[in-house]
C-alpha positions in Angstrom: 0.0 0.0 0.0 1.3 3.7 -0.9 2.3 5.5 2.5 2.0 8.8 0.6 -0.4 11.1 -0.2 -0.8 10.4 -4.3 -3.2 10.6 -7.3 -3.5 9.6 -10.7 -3.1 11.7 -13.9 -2.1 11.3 -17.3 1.7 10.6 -17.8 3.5 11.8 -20.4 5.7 8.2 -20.0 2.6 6.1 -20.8 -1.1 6.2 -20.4 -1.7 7.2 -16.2 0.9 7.6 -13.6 1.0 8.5 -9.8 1.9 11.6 -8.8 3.0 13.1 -5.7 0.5 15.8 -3.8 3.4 16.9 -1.6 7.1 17.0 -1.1 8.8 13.7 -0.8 11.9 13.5 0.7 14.6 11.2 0.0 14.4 8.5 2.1 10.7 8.5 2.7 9.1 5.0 2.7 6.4 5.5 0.2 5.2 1.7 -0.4 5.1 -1.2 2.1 3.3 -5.0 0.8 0.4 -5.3 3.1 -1.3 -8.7 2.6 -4.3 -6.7 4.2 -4.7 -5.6 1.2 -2.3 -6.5 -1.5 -3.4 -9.6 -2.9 -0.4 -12.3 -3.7 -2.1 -14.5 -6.1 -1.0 -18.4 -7.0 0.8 -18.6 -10.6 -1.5 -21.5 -11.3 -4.7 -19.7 -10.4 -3.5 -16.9 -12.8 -2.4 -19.1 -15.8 -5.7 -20.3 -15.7 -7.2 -17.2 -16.6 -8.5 -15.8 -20.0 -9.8 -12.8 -21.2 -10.0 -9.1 -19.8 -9.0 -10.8 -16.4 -6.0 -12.2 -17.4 -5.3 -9.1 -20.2 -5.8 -6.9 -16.6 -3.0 -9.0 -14.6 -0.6 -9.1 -17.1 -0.4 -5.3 -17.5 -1.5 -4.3 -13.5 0.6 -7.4 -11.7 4.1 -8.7 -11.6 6.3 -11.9 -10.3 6.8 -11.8 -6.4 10.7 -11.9 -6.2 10.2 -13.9 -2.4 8.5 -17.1 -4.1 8.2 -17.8 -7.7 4.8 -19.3 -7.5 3.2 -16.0 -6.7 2.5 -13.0 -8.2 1.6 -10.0 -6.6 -1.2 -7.7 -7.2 -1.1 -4.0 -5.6 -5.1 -2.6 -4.5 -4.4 0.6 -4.9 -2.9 3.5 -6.6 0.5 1.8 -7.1 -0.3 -0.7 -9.6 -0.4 2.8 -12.0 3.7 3.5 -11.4 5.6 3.6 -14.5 8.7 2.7 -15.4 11.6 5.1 -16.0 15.3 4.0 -16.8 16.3 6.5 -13.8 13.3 6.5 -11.5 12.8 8.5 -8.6 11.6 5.1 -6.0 14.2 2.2 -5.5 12.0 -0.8 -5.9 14.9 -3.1 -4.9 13.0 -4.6 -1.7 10.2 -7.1 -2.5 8.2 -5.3 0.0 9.0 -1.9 0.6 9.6 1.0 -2.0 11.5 4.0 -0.8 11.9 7.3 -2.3 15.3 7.6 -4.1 15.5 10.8 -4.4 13.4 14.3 -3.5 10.3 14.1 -5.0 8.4 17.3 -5.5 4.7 17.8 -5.9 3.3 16.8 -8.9 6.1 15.0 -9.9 5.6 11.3 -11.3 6.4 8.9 -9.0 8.6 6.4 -11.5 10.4 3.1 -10.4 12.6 0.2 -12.8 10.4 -2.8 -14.0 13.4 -4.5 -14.3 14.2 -5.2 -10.4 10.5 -7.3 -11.0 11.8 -9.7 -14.0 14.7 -11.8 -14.1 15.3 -11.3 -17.6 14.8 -8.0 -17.9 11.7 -5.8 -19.0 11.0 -4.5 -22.3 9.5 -1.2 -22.4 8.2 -2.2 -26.0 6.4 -5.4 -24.7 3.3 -6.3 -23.7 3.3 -5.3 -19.8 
């Protein structure tokens, strides 16, 4: 769950983005997994799906990096983050997501898709 006042807008990166309401500071824990709320869901259970529910979990979910049979699905406002080759939140942690820098209001809130594939993400792909 986000731990920082956000909301969604149109990103010049790709399609909607978060944004920042206020100030961030560097440092700031602004994401924390909270099985509360963020759903992990079985790899099987998801390769079983078809259609606009599998179409929404392959753009809005991604691997869970502690156990390979999982994948993780954020409730809220995060699921919009885009990627950025030099993002402003270090997505390094499986479970927490801290601001890598000062983030300013209205300011994107980016982080690298790549720390959530093994092989890499392609920007140009079908995420």
């Amino acid at each position: 769950m986000l731990l920082v006042d956000v909301y969604l807008d149109k990103s010049p990166i790709q399609g909607i983005g978060v944004f920042a309401k206020n100030h961030i500071p560097r440092g700031t824990l602004v994401w924390k997994l909270d099985p509360k709320y963020d759903r992990r869901i079985e790899v099987a259970a998801y390769e079983r799906e078809t259609g606009p529910v599998k179409t929404y979990l392959d753009r809005y979910a991604y691997p869970d990096r502690r156990d390979p049979n999982y994948i993780v699905f954020e409730a809220d406002d995060a699921r919009y983050m885009n990627h950025a080759d030099d993002p402003n939140c270090d997505v390094s942690q499986p479970e927490e997501t801290y601001a890598s820098r000062d983030i300013a209001p209205g300011e994107e809130m980016t982080c690298d898709y790549n720390h959530f594939f093994e092989t890499g993400f392609d920007f140009l792909g079908d995420r």
